[in-house]
Wavefront OBJ file of the C-alpha trace (Angstrom):
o trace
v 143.118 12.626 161.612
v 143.194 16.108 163.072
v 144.921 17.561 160.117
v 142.351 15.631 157.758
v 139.556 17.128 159.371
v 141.038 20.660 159.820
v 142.133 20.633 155.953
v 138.698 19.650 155.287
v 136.910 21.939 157.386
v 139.314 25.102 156.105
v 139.045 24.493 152.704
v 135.115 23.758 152.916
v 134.430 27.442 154.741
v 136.840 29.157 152.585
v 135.225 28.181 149.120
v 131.897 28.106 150.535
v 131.086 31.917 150.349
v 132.688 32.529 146.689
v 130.718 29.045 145.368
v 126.859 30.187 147.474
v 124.843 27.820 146.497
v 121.918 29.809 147.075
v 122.894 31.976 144.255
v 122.815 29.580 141.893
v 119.234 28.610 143.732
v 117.447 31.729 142.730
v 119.079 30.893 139.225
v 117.519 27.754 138.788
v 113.981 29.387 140.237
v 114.543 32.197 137.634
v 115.558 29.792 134.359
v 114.220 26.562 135.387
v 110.832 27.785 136.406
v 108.562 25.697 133.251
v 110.929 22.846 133.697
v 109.509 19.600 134.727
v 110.715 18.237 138.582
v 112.318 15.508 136.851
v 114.223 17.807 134.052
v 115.375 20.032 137.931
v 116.906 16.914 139.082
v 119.045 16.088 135.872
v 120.418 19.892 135.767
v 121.088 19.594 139.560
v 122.849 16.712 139.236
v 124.651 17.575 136.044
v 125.776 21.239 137.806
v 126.944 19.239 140.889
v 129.152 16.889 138.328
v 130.438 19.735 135.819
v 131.419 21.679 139.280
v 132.745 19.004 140.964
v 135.172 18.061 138.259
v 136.104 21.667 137.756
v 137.156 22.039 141.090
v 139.147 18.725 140.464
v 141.015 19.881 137.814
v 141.579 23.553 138.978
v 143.248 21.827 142.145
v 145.219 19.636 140.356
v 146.111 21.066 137.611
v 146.022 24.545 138.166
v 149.763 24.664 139.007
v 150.678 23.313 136.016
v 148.970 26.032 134.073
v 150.699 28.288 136.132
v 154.087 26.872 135.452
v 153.565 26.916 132.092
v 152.745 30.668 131.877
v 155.216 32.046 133.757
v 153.041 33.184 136.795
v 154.354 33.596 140.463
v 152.688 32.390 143.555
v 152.441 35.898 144.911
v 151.076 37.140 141.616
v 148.717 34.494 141.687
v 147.451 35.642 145.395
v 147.649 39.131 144.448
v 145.769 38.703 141.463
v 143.401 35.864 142.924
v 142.637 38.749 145.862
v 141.688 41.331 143.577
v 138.727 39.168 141.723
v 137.448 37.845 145.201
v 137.178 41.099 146.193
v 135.677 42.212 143.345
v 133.210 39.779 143.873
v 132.837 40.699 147.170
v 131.618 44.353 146.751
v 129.384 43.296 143.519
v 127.711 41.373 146.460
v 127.919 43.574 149.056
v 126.406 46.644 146.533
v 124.457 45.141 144.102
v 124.087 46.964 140.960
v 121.348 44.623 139.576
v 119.815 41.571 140.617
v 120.925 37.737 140.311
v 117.851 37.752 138.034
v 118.786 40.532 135.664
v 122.821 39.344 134.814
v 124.159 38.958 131.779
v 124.566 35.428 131.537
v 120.741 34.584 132.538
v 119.309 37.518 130.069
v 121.371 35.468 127.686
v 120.013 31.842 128.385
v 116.313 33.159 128.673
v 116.685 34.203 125.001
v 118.645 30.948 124.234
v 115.791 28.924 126.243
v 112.730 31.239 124.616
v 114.035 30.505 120.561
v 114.935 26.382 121.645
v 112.461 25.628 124.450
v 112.761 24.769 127.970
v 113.652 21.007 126.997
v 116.561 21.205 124.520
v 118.552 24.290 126.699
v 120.747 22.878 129.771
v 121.357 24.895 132.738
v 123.955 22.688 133.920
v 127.010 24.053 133.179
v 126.021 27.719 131.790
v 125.041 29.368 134.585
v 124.907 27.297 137.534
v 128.466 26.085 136.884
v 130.499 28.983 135.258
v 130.029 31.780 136.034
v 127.639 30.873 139.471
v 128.963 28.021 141.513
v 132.371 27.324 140.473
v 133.697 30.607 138.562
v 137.031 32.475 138.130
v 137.032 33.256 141.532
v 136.509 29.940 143.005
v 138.617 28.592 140.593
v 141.778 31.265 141.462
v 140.969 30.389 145.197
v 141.300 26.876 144.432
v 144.855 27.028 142.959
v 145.796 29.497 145.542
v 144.663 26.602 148.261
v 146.719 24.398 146.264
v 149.941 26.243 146.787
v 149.246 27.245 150.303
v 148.682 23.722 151.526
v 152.291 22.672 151.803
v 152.771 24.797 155.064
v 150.005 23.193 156.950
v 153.081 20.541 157.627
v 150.281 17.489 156.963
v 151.684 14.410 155.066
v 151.194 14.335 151.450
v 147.941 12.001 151.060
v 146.177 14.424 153.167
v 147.120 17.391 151.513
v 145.965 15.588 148.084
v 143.133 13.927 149.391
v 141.648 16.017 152.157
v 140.205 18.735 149.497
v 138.513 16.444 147.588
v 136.095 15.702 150.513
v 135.672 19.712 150.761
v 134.670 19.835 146.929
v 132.372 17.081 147.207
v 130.525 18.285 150.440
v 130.495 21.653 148.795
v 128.958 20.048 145.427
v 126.755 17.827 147.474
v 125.360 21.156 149.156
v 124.618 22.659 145.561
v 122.877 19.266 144.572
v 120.359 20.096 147.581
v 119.984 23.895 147.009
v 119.275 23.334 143.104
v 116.926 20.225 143.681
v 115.020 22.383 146.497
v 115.365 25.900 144.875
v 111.269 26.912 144.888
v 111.546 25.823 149.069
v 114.327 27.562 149.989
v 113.003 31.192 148.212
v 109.932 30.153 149.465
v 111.124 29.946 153.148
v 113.988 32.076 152.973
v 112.701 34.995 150.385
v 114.721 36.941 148.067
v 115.193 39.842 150.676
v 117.133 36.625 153.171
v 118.481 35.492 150.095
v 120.111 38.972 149.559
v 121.320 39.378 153.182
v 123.140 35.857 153.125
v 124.718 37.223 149.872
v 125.904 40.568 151.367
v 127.315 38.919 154.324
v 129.466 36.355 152.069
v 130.266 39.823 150.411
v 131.779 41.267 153.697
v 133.803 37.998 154.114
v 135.096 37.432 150.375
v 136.407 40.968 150.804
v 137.807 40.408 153.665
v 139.387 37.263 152.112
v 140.813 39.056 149.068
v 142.925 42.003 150.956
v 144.279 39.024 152.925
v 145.262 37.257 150.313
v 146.633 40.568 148.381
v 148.247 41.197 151.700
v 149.651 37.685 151.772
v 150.585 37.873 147.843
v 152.507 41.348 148.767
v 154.613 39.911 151.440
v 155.829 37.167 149.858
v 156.613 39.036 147.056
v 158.733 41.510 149.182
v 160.760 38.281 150.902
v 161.488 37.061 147.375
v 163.124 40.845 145.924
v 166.585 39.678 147.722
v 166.814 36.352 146.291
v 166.318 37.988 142.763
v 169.311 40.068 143.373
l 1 2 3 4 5 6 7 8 9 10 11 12 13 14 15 16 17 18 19 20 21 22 23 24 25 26 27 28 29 30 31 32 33 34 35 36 37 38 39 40 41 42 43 44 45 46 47 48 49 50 51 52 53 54 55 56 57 58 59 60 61 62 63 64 65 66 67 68 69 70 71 72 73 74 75 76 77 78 79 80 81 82 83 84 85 86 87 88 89 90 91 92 93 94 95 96 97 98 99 100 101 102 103 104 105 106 107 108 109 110 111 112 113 114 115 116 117 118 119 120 121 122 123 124 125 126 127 128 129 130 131 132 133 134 135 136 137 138 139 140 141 142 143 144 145 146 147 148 149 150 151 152 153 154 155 156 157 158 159 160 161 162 163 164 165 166 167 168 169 170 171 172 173 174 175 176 177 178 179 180 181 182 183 184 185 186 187 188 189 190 191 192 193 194 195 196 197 198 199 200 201 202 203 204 205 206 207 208 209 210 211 212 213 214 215 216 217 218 219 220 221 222 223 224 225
């Protein structure tokens, strides 16, 4: 039960500052502002869902994909590290605000020519690009691989992340369906500061897992010869 529990606990704290919920908070205070409470709660819900089962399928399935294109385990760290660290500095030094990005300046127009009731938030952007994007995703599959050296039996390896992914998407349930009181308690500006914090540790994350992705890579140039 120790391994369960660490599994769960490592995976949880490692995906929770690339997925921030309260990113995808502001997002539904920024888009979702005219919606109805009861319309919030269906596109929390449905964002929780679509996230949950992307998370699913990057975890197991991810390797597949991998197989099937040709990519390595270090390139997939190496290459994993570089986008979480990329993320990492766009949230440590902010060029523009979660409420100016591309992909809400897009919905507002979509939700300003169709109206606040026929537009869903659900999976464009809380889900891609905000809670569960290419970085989460590349972290997930990177989990996937690295979970064999834990030494934990095989149910808990395969069974042990799902509990992660559902805490996690049980945690963006609660930010979405109480965006308006956590900016209202919290503010933008402590908003902002949890952001830049996750920042320091996603790039702190991503040269370790370049780092990690580099290593390997050097311990496999002997076998190829």
């Amino acid at each position: 039960m120790f391994e369960f529990g660490k599994i769960i606990f490592v995976v949880f704290f490692m995906l929770l500052p690339l997925a921030n919920p309260l990113v995808s908070a502001t997002m539904m205070m920024s888009l979702g502002a005219r919606l109805p409470d009861e319309e919030k709660n269906k596109q929390a819900k449905q964002a929780a869902k679509y996230s949950l089962a992307l998370m699913l399928i990057s975890f197991y399935c991810g390797q597949i994909v991998m197989k099937v294109f040709g990519i390595s385990i270090p390139g997939l760290r190496i290459a994993g590290g570089l986008i979480v660290m990329v993320i990492g500095f766009q949230m440590l030094f902010p060029s523009q605000s979660s409420s100016t990005s591309p992909e809400l300046e897009s919905k507002k127009d979509e939700l300003k020519g169709k109206g606040t009731s026929s537009s869903s938030l659900a999976f464009i952007p809380l889900t891609m690009p905000g809670f569960a994007g290419p970085g989460t995703i590349a972290m997930i599959i990177s989990i996937a691989s690295t979970l064999p050296s834990f030494g934990a039996p095989m149910w808990i390896m395969l069974t042990a992340p799902i509990i992660s992914f559902i805490g996690l998407c049980l945690f963006l349930w609660v930010c979405l369906k109480s965006s308006a009181t956590i900016v209202a308690k919290i503010g933008q500006s402590g908003i902002d500061a949890i952001s830049r914090i996750m920042g320091f540790l996603l790039v702190c994350m991503g040269v370790q897992f370049c780092i990690n992705g580099v290593i390997e890579l050097i311990h496999q140039v002997p076998l190829a010869k």
